[in-house]
C-alpha positions, 0 to 999 in steps of 0.5 A, a space after each residue: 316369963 313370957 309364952 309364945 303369944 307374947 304375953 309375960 309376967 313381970 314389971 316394967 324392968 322384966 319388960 325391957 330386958 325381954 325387949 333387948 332380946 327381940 331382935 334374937 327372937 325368929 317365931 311367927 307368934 311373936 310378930 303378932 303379939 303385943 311385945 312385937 307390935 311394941 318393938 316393931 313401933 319403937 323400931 319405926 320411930 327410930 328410923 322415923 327421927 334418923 329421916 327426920 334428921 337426914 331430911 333436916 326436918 322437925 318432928 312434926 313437918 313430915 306430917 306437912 310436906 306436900 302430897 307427892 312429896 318423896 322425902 315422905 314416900 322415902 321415909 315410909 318405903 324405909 320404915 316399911 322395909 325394915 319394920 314389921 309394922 301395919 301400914 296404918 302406923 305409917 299412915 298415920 304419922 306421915 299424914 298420907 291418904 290411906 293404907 292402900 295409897 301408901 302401899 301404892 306410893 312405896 311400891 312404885 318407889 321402890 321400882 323406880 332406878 336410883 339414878 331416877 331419885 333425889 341424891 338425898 332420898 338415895 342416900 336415905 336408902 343407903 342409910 336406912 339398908 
């Protein structure tokens, strides 16, 4: 049985029934717990291996992309945008400088025009939204 502070009792098949009910789920308590935390990561890997693949890119290639390089920033605007993840996570699988500068980076993404972006990086916003 799971509370409101996302603990629960019960096995690993307990566990992904509750998980299969997380996008039902709308309390501000569950985003916190560590079911949420769970669920928003697992969330992120998906939209991580779709960018992957979009970008035609291995696993661990977005990690050495260039610095500046936009397919990175694209990935972390869209994983930020429909995850509710810390931005540390992000941080730390896209090989960026830091929390404060992938903020920085995703924001001015996401103010730029469309028409001012990559065809493959709209597409991913298409995609992804």
């Amino acid at each position: 049985m799971q509370s409101t502070r996302g603990w629960y009792w019960g096995g690993q098949e307990f566990r992904e029934r509750l998980e299969k009910l997380i996008p039902k789920m709308k309390n501000r308590n569950y985003r916190s717990s560590a079911l949420g935390r769970d669920a928003g990561i697992a969330d992120a890997r998906k939209i991580l291996h779709r960018a992957e693949r979009h970008f035609g890119l291995g696993e661990s290639e977005v990690g050495k992309l260039p610095r500046g390089d936009l397919r990175r920033t694209a990935i972390g605007w869209a994983i930020h945008r429909q995850c509710c993840i810390p931005l540390g996570w992000i941080v730390e699988q896209l090989n960026l400088s830091s929390a404060a500068n992938a903020s920085q980076q995703i924001r001015r993404l996401a103010s730029r025009k469309p028409s001012t972006l990559p065809k493959e990086v709209r597409t991913l916003q298409k995609l992804v939204s």
